[in-house]
N, C-alpha and C positions, 0 to 999 in steps of 0.2 A: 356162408355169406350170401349163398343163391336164393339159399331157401329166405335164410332173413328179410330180401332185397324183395324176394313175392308175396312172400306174409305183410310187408310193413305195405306195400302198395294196393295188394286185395283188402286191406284193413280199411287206408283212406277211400280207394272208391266205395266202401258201402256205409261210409258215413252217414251219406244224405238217408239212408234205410231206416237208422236206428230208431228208434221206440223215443219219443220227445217224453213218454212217461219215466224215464230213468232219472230219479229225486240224484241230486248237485250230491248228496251225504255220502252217497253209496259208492262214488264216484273218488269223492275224496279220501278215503277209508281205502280204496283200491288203491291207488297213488302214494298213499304212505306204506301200506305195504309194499309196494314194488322197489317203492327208494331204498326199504331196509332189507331187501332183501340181494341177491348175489349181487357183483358188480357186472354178469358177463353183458355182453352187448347184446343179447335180445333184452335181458330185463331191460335194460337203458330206453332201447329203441321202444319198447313196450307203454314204458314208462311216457315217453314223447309222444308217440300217438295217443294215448288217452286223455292227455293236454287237448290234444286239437281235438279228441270226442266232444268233451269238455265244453271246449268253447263252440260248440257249434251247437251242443244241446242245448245251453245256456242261451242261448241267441233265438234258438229255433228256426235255424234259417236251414232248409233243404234245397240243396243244388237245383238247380234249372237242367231242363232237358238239353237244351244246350252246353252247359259249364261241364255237365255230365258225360256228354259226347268228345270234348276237347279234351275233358280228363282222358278219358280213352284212346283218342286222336294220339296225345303228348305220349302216353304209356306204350303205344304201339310203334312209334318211331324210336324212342330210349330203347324200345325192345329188338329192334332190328339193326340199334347204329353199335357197329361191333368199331368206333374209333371217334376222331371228335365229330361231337351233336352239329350240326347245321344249322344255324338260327333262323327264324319262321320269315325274316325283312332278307335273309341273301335267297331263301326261295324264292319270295314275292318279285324280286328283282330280278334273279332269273328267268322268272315265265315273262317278264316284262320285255324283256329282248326275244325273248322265242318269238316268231310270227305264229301266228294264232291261223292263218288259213296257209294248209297243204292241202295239197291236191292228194287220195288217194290209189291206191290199185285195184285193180282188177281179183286178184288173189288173193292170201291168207293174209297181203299187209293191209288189205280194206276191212278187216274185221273189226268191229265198232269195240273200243273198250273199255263199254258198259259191261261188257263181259265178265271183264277183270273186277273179282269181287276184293273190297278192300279187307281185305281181312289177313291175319299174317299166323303162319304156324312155327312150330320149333323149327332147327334147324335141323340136318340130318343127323338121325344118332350115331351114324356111321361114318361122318366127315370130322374127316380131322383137321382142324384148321393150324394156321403158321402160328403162335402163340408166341414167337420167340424176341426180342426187345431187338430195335434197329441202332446199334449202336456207332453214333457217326464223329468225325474229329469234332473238338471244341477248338472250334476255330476262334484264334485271337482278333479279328474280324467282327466276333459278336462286340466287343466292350467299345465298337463304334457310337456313335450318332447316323441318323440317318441323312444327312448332310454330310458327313465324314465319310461315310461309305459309301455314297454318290460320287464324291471326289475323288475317292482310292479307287473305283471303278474306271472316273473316265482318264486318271494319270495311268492305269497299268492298258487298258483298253484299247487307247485312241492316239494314233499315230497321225501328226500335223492333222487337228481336229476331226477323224476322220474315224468311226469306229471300226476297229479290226477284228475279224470273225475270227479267223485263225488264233490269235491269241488267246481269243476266249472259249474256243474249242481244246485249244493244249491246257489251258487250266483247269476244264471241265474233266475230261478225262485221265490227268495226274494224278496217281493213286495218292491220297495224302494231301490234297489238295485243300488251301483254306476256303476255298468254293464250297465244299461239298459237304454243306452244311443247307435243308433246309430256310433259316433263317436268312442266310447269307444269298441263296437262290434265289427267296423272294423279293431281297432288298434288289436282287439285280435284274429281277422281273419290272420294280418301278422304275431302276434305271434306264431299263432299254424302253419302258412305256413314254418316260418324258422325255425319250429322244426321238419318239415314233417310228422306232425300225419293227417294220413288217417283214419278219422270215420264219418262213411256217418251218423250217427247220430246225432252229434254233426255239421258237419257243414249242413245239413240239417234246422237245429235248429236257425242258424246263416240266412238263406235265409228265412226263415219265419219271423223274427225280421225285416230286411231288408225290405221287403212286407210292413210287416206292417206299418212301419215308412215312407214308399212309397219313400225309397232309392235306386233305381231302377236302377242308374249306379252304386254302389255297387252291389246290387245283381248279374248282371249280370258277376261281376270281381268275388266274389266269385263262379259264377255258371261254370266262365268258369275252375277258379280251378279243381273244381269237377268234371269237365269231362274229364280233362284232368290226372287225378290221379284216380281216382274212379268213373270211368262209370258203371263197371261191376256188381258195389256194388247198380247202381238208381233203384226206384222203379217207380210206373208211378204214386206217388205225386209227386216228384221230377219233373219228367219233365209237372208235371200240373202246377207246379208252375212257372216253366220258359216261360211256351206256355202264360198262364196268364197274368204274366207282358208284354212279348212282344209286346202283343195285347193292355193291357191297352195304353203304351205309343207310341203304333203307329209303333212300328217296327216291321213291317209285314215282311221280310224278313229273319229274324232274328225267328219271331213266324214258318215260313214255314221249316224253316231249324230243330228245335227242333221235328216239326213233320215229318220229315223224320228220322229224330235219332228215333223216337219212334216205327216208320214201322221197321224201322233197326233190332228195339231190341225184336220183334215178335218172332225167335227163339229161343230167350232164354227165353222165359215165360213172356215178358213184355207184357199186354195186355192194348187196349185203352178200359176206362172206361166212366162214364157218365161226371164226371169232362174233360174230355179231348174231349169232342163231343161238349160240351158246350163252351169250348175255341176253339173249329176250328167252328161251328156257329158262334163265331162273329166276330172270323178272318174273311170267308165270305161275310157275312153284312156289314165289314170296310170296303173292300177294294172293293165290289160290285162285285164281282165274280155271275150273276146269276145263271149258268150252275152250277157250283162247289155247289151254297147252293143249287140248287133243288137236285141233288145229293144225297148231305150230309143229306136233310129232309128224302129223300126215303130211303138210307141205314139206317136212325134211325127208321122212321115207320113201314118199310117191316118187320115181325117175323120172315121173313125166312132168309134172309140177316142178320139179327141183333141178331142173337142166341147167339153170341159172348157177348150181353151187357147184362148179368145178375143181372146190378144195377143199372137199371131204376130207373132214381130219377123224384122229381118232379120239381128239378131245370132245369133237362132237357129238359121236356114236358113245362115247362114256355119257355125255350130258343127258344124252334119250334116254337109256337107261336109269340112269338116277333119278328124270325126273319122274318115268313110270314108278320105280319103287320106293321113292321120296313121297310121293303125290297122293291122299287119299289113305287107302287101307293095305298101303305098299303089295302091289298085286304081284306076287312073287310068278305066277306063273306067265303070265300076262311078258313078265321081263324078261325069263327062256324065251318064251316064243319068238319076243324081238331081237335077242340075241340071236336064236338059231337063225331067223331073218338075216339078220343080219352076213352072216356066214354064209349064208347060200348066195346073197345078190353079189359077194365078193368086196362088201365094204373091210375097210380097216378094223381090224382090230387089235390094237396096242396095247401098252402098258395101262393107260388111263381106264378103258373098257375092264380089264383084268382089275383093274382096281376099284372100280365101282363094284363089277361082279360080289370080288371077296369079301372087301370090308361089309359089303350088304346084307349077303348070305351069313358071315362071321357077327355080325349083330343080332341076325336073328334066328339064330342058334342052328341054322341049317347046314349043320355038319358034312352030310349027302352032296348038297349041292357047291359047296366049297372045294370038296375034294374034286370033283368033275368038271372045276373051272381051274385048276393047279395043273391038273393033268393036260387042260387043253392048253394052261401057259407051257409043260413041258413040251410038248408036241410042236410046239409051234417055235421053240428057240427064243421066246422071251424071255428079255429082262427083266425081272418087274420090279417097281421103281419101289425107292429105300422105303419111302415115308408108307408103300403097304408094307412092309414085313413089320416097320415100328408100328401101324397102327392096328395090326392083328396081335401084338402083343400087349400091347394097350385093353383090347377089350376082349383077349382070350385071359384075360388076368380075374378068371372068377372059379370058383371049387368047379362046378360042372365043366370047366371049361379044359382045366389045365394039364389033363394028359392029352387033348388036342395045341394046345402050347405047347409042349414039350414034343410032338411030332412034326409040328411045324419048324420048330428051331432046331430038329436033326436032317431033316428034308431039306432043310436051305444050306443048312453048316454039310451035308453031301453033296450038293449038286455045284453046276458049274458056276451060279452065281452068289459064292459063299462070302467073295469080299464085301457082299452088302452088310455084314452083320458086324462089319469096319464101320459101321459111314456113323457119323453125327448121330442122324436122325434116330437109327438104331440103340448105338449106344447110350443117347438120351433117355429113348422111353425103359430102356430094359433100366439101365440106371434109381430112373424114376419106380419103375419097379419095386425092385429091390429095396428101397428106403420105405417105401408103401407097406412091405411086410411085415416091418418092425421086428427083424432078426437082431442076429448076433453080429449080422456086419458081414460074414464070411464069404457072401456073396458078391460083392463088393471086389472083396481083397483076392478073390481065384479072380474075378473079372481081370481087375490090375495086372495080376502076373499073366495071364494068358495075353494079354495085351502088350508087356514085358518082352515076353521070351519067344515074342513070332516078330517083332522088332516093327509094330504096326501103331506102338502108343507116341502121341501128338501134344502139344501143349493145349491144341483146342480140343480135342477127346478129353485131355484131362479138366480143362476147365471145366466140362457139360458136368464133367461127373461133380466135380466139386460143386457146381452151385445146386445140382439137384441135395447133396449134402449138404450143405449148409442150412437151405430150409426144414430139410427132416427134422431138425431137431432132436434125431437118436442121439441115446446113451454111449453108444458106440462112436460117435461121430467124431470125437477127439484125437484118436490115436491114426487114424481115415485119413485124417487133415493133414494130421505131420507126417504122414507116409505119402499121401499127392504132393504138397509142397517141399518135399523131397525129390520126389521125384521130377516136378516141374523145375529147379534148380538146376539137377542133373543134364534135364535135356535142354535146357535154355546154355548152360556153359557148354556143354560137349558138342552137339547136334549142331547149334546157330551162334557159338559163339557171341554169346550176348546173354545181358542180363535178360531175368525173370521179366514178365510182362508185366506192367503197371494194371489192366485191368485184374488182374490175380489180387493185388494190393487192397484194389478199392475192395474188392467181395470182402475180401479176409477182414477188412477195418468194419467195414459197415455192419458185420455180423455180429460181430465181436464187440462192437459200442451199442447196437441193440441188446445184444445178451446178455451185456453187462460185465462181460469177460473184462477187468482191468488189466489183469496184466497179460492176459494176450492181446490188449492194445499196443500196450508199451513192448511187446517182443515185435510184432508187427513192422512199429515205428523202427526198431532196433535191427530188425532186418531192412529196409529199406534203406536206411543208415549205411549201413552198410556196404550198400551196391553201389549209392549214392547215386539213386536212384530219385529225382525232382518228384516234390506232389503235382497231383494233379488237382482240380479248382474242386472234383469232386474229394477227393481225399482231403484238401483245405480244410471244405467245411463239415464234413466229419468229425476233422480234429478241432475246428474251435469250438464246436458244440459241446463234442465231450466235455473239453479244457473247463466250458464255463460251467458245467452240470459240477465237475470234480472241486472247484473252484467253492462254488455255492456251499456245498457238504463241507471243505476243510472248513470254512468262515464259521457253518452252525458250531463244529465239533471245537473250534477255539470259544465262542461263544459260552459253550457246557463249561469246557473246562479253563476257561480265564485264561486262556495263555496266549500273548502276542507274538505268534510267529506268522512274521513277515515273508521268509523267506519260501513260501509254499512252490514246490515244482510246477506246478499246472499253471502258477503264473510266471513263471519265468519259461516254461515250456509257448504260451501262449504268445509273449512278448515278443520270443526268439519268431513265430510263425507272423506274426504282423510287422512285423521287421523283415520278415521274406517276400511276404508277397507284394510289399511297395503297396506305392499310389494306387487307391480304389477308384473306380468309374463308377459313375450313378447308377449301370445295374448291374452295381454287385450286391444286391438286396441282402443275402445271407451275410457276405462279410462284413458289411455298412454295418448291419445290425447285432454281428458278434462283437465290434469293436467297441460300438456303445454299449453295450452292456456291461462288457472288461472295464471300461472306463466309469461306471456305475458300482462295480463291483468293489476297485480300488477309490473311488470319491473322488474322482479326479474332474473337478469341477471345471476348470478350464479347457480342457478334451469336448468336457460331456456338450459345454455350453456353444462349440465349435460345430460340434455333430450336429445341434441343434438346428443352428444358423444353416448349415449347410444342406439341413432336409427343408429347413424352407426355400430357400433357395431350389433345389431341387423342385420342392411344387409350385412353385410360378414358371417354371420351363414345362415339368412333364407332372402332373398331377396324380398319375397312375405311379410314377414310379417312387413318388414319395410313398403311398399306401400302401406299393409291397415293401420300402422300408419298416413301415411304424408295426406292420403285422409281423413281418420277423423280428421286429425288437418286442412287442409284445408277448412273441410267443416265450422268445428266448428266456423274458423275463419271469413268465410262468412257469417256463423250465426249469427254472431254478428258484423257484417260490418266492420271487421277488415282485410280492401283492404290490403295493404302493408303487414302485415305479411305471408299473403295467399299468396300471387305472393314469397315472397323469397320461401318459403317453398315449392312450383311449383317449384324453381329453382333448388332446395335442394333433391326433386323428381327425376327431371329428371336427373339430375350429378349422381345420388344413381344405378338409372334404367342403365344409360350407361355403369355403372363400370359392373354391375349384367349382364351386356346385354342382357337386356328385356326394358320393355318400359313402359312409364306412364299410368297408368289406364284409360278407356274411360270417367270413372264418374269424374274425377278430371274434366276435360276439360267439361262436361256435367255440371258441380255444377258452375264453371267460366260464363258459355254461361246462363245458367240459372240465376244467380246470375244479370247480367249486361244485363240482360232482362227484370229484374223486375227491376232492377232500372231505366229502359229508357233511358241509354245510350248507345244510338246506335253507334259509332264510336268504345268503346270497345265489345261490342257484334260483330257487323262483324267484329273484328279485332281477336277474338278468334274462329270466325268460322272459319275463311280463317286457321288459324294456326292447329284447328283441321282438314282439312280437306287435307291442307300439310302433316300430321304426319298418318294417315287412309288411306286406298283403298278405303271404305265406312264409311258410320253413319245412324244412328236408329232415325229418328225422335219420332219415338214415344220413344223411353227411354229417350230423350233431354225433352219434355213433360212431360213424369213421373219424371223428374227431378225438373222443374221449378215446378212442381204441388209439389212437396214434400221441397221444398225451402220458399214455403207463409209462412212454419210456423216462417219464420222473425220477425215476425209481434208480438211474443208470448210476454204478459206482463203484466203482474199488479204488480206494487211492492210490496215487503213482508212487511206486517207490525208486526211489533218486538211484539205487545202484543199478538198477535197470535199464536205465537212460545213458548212465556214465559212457564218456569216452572208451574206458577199458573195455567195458562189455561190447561194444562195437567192435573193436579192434579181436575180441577173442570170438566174436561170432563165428558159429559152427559154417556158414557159407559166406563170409567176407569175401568181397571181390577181390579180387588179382592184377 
């Protein structure tokens, strides 16, 4: 999908290039080829950019040097933001509060940076980044208003009208708390704004939450609060933390401005520490400033110049390093030297150092100098941290590579720090591994029992392994599954006295309804059943989706064969789940839009007509929240090839959108174009490109791809069979609770 995502983006910038001699014939002739030809998603995306060739040959219109530059601009920020995009009016707005005149230094912080060339490179082939999903409660908190959770804020908060910190510091830090949510943080960031409490401790507290959750155009709304109320009160975490984010998501402009706020605040006792040397290294190294990082290396290594950094860390003396062998033509020798430097002036060096060392050397195949940075970690009584041993196994995972793999995981499984080949991290990548092989499995299943019988295996060790299983998609992966959720039963009764863990649940459902497994849905369900064990909102809509896909297919297959059976499981399965989860809130977009459909499905015109009323209703309050109704009811509808009701509800869209005056969502028209793509009807296919492309300036071939790629699951089906479901079978489940 990488390679897709740079082919489809180097295609459109060299449009304005193409030859204006290329006859409309030739073109057209290409395009019908491509339609009849595979469905995968490059021909698709293929198929969508030569659309916009198309239309641009036809026009004869060639980019501006300018439009050209912005194309570039936009491509290089999308390239750098590894979380959400930052919109170009919250930068604007942010430099708007920055004061535009600091005084500078004397030293390396007076360095003009004009230096810093704009321009941005890969990232390290050697760094491994967290990859891993933040999974936080769904707090019942969310299906508020934000009027209603203003009010539930100041009745649990405010004692005789008075806000109380303590309160909201014991609910901050409650494991399980409905606070600890994101969404629920921010609502309580407005709270505390429209009561104007200024405690740089508290909302400090609030931008680390944010961080964490890698909500990153929040942080920066509450960041700019904060300096716009209480500068005088930051310390220099505070702005380590804003330099931080900056640079994670690529807004280097935005990073440069917070480090001049910091030069700024030298007068008043703010000093730059080794967290904030380590955020301008890699501001540096992003954006290739050469001048600026050799600088920046020489004012950290110089004693004399650096007298000011009395907290030499080792994460800093790792960042020097990386940034030499990161930077340029990764100067391998150049990075001994400053390590051996390093080691003479008696600086730190830790895990982080050892870690850049390895994984740098181990990238670039420099076997010699690996082993004589192992050897200095033995010597020295380190420990060296998990995520190196997983990420040496990660990229010693190649033929030249893997008798040095295999010495490395008898070298750690000997020495003293052998419980590292316990931890997550480890068991993750080897895991990963292992399904990457495309064996027999057996690798797998000794991992399990070594893990078994030294009495070290976890529900969360086993989850890693399972969901790296789940995606492999091996042949083997069957018999895997019921031997983990075996054993995850085992230890949830024995171990914690308590049922199986509901996230277990969701994996198993959501794989198993993409893969089209029916009746390991219905075992799934059957187990669950069983524990009596409550869905969760995610497991809900799982299951109404199926319902309605299984639903759709029984109605064709009575259709074929004339037969009026009423009684179909998936809707009495479905009745029973809308009868559970009660009364809906306005966002519950998925459910809102599974019920109308059921009520579509069964002609239940007084339902239908109620749903109706009450999405209008819905957009004269929130107009947005009407739109992701009518797109989940469209999609839904498409999901289950129910043309006609999809097209009014488009029509029901856009009348809703013009009253609101706003406009129909891009994916609506993406799930239409996708929709009548797979079905191979090409006359309605161009007939809603041309319609999207009247109603846009532009379109995103590749989200029109991600679109159709997320539409195969069509196809989902096995029908439920009723004795699967039965009471009996519950009661005779092989792990029924006790």
């Amino acid at each position: 999908m990488n390679n897709l995502i740079r082919y489809s983006s180097s295609l459109l910038n060299r449009v304005g290039s193409i030859s204006t001699t290329t006859t409309t014939t030739t073109t057209t002739t290409t395009l019908t080829k491509l339609f009849q030809s595979s469905n995968s998603i490059i021909n698709t995306t293929r198929y969508y950019c030569s659309i916009v060739i198309e239309e641009r040959i036809s026009k004869k219109v060639k980019p501006s040097r300018q439009q050209q530059q912005q194309q570039i601009d936009k491509y290089k920020r999308q390239k750098n933001d590894y979380s959400e995009p930052i919109k170009q009016k919250q930068v604007e707005s942010f430099e708007n509060y920055i004061s535009s005149t600091v005084k500078g230094e004397e030293d390396i912080n007076s360095i003009d940076d004009e230096n810093l060339i704009d321009s941005t490179i890969e990232p390290s082939p050697f760094e491994i980044r967290d990859t891993q999903h933040i999974y936080y409660k769904q707090s019942p908190l969310l299906y508020l208003e934000k009027s209603a959770l203003h009010d539930y804020f100041s009745q649990q908060l405010m004692v005789d009208g008075v806000f109380d910190r303590s309160r909201l510091e014991a609910s901050l830090v409650l494991q399980g708390s409905d606070y600890n949510h994101p969404t629920i943080l921010f609502g309580l960031f407005g709270w505390l704004e429209n009561l104007k409490i200024n405690d740089i401790e508290l909302f400090s507290m609030l931008l680390e939450y944010m961080k964490q959750y890698k909500k990153h155009s929040r942080f920066l709304t509450i960041y700019k609060y904060m300096r716009a109320n209480m500068e005088d009160k930051f310390t220099i975490n505070t702005y380590n933390m804003a330099l931080g984010v900056c640079v994670d998501i690529g807004e280097f402009g935005l990073a440069r401005l917070v480090v001049k706020d910091i030069i700024a605040k030298k007068e008043q006792g703010v000093f730059m520490n080794s967290a904030t040397m380590v955020e301008r290294l890699k501001l540096a190294v992003a954006m290739g400033g050469a001048l600026y990082l050799e600088e920046l290396i020489k004012k950290v290594m110089d004693p004399v110049r650096s007298t000011w950094l009395t907290d030499r860390s080792d994460q800093l003396n790792a960042q020097v390093l990386e940034s030499i062998l990161n930077h340029g033509k990764r100067d391998v020798e150049r990075t001994l030297t400053m390590y051996k430097e390093m080691r003479t002036r008696g600086y730190e060096i830790g895990q982080h150092v050892y870690h850049t060392l390895l994984i740098g050397f181990a990238s670039l195949a420099r076997y010699d100098l690996m082993d004589q940075i192992w050897k200095d970690l033995d010597q020295s009584n380190t420990i060296p941290l998990a995520k190196t041993v997983a990420a040496l196994v990660v990229i010693l995972n190649r033929k030249d590579m893997q008798q040095v793999e295999t010495s490395l995981f008898n070298h750690v499984k000997n020495s003293n720090y052998n419980f590292l080949l316990d931890t997550p991290e480890v068991i993750s990548a080897r895991t990963k591994l292992f399904c990457a092989r495309r064996t027999d499995g057996q690798e797998i299943v000794s991992l399990l029992n070594n893990l078994k019988q030294r009495g070290k295996m976890t529900v969360e060790l086993l989850h890693i392994i399972l969901a790296h299983i789940l995606k492999s998609k091996a042949p083997w992966s069957k018999k895997i599954i019921d031997d983990i959720y075996t054993l995850v039963v085992e230890i949830s009764s024995v171990k914690y006295h308590s049922r199986p863990p509901l996230k277990l649940y969701e994996m198993l459902l959501s794989t198993a309804i993409t893969r089209k497994y029916g009746t390991e849905v219905t075992r799934w369900i059957r187990e669950m059943n069983s524990f009596g064990i409550e869905y969760s909102p995610a497991i809900i809509s799982y299951l109404m989706r199926y319902y309605l896909v299984v639903i759709s297919k029984e109605i064709e297959k009575e259709k074929v064969e004339k037969n009026n059976n009423n009684n179909l499981l998936a809707k009495v399965e479905l009745e029973k789940l809308i009868l559970q989860i009660g009364p809906l809130k306005d966002r519950d977009f998925d459910k809102l839009a599974a019920s109308l459909v059921f009520h579509l499905q069964n002609n239940s015109i007084e339902k239908i007509e109620q749903f109706e009323k009450r999405i209008e209703q819905i957009n004269s309050a929130n107009c947005f929240y009407a739109q992701q109704i009518l797109n989940h009811v469209i999609y839904y509808c498409l999901l289950c090839k129910m043309e006609e009701p999809a097209l009014r509800y488009f029509e029901m869209a856009e009348t809703l959108a013009r009253q609101a005056r706003t406009t129909v969502s891009d994916r609506v028209y993406y799930q239409f174009i996708a929709y009548y793509r797979h079905q191979a009807r090409e006359d309605k296919y161009i007939k809603w490109m041309d319609k999207f492309k009247q109603t846009r300036y532009t379109y995103n071939p590749i989200h029109m791809a991600r679109e159709y790629e997320y539409l195969i699951i069509t196809n989902i089906g096995t029908v439920l069979n009723k004795s699967e479901l039965s009471e009996q079978s519950i009661q005779d489940s092989k792990y029924k609770r006790k």
